[in-house]
N, C-alpha and C positions, 0 to 999 in steps of 0.2 A: 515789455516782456518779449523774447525770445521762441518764436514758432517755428515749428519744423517746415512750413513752408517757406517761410523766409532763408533758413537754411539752404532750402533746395534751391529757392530763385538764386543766390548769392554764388553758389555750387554751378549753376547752368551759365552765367554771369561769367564768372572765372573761366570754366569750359571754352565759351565763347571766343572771349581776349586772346588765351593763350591759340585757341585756333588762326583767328586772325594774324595773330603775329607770327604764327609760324607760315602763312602764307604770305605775308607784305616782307621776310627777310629776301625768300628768293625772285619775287618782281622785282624789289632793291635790288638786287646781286644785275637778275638780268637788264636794269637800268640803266647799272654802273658800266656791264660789259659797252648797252650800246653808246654810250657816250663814250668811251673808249677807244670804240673802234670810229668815230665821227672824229674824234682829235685827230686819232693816228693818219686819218684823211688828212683833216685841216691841217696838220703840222708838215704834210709832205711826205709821211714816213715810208712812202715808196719809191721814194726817191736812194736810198739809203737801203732798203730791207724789201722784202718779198714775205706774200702770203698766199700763201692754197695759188702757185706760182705768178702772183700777182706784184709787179713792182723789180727792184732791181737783186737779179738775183743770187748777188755775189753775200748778202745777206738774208738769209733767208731767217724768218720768226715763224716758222712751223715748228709745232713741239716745244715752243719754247719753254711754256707752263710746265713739261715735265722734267724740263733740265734744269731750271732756276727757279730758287724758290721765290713768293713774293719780295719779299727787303731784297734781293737779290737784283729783283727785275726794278725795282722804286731804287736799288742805287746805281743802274745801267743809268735810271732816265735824272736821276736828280746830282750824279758824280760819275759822270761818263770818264773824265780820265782819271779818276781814281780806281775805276774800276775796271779803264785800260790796263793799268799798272799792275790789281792786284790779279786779273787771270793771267795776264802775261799776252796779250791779244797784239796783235801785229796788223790790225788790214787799215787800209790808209785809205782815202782819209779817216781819221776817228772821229769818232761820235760826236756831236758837238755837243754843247752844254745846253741843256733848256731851264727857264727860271718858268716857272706854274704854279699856277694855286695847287692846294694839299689837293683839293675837290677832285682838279682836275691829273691829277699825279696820280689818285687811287683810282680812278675810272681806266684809265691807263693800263694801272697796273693788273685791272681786274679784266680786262679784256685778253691783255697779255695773259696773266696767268691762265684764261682759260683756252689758250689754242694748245692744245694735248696730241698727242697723234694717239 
């Protein structure tokens, strides 16, 4: 049989989870950024771009998050000359191609999209 306390425990149960999860999305979020920006080390990407004037600064990725949107910035890094072609972008050398895990493509991206001015 069905008691109103077991209601409430089931009730405070659920309260719980749904808290929890709304705090493990954004430690996930700020995870992804930091791997993100430990790629963006590892792959050199100051060699090629600039951040908070860090790196070469003929490319600069300040603001980028609010100029491109994700899929935007995930097809800079995963069809760099497709996406030479499709803004019409000029600066030489271009981008090179990188082949990555999805993992490491979305940490990426989530790093990028969050430098805002």
């Amino acid at each position: 049989m069905y008691t109103v306390k077991e209601g409430t425990d089931m009730r405070w149960m659920l309260m719980a989870a749904v808290v929890c999860v709304g705090f493990a999305a954004p430690v996930a979020a700020q995870d992804a950024k930091a791997k993100g920006a430990q790629l963006f080390a590892d792959q050199k990407g100051t060699l090629c771009h600039s951040i908070a004037d860090k790196g070469n600064k003929k490319g600069p990725l300040d603001g980028v998050g609010s100029k491109l949107s994700a899929a935007e910035i995930r097809e800079w890094i995963t069809d760099a000359k497709g996406m030479t072609a499709k803004m019409k972008t000029t600066r030489k050398p271009e981008m090179k191609a990188y082949t990555l895990p999805k993992d490491d493509v979305d940490a990426l991206v989530a790093y990028l999209g969050s430098l805002k001015k």
